[in-house]
C-alpha positions in Angstrom: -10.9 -11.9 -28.4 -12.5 -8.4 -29.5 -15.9 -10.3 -29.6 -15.0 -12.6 -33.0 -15.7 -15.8 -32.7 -13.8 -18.5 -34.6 -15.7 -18.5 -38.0 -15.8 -15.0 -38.1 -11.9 -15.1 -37.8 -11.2 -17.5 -40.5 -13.7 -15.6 -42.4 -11.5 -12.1 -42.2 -8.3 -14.2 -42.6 -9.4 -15.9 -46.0 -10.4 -12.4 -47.0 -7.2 -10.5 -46.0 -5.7 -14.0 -47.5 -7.5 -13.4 -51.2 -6.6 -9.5 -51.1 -2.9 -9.2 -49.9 -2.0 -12.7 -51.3 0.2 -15.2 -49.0 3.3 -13.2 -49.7 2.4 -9.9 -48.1 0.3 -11.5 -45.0 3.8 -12.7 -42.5 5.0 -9.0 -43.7 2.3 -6.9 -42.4 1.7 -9.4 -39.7 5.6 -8.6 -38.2 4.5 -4.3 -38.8 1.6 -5.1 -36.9 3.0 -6.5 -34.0 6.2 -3.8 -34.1 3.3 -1.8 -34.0 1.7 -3.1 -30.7 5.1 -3.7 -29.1 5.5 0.6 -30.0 2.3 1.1 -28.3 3.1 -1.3 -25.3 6.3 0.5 -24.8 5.0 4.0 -25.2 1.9 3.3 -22.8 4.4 1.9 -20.1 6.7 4.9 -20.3 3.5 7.6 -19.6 2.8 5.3 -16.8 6.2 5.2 -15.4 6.4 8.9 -16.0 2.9 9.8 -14.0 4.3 7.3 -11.3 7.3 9.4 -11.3 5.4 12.6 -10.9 3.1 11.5 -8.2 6.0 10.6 -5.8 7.9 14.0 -6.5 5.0 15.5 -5.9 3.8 13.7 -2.7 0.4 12.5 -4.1 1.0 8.9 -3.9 1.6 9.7 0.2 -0.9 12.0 0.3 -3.5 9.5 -1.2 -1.6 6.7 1.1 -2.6 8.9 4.4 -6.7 9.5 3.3 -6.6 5.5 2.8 -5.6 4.9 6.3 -7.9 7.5 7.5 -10.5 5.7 6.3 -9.7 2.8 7.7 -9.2 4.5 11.2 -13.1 5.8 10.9 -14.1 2.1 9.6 -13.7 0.8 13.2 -16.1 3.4 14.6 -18.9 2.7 12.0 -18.8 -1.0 13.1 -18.7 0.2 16.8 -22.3 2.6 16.3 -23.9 -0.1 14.5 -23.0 -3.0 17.5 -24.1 0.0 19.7 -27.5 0.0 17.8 -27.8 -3.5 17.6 -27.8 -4.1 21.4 -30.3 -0.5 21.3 -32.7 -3.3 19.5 -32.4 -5.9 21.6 -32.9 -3.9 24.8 -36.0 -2.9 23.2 -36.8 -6.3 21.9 -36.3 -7.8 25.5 -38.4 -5.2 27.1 -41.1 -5.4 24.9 -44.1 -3.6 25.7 -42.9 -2.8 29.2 -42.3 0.9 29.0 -41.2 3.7 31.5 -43.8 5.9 33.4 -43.4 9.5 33.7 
């Protein structure tokens, strides 16, 4: 968590502990975490709301189509390189036998 191990996290809570006193630690403890929950719910909405944008727009789709593109040219790169690979072994069989012009 954040890089602290455990003694370094019973250290900072005996200090926050000795400076806030045991009254005020379960009250900043609840501000903190309305805190995070506010964050959490405001970082959701700007997702949700670029989402929203992108399939008005027709990004998502148009980013949908490139992938499949690419996977149409995928095919033909494995195709070349089989057509190389059987290149080498033609030569490999062959060996030094070579044409004469």
């Amino acid at each position: 968590m954040f890089g602290i191990g455990g003694g370094e996290l019973f250290f900072i809570i005996l200090v926050i502990l000795m400076l806030f006193g045991s009254d005020k630690v379960p009250e900043m403890a609840r501000a903190f975490g309305k805190f995070m929950a506010q964050v959490k719910n405001a970082t959701n909405d700007i997702k949700h709301e670029i989402n929203k944008s992108a399939d008005e727009s027709g990004i998502k789709k148009d980013i949908e189509d490139a992938l499949n593109i690419e996977a149409d040219i995928n095919p033909i790169k494995d195709i070349q390189q089989e057509i190389e690979k059987q290149k080498e072994d033609i030569e490999n069989i062959t060996g030094p036998i070579k044409r004469r012009n």
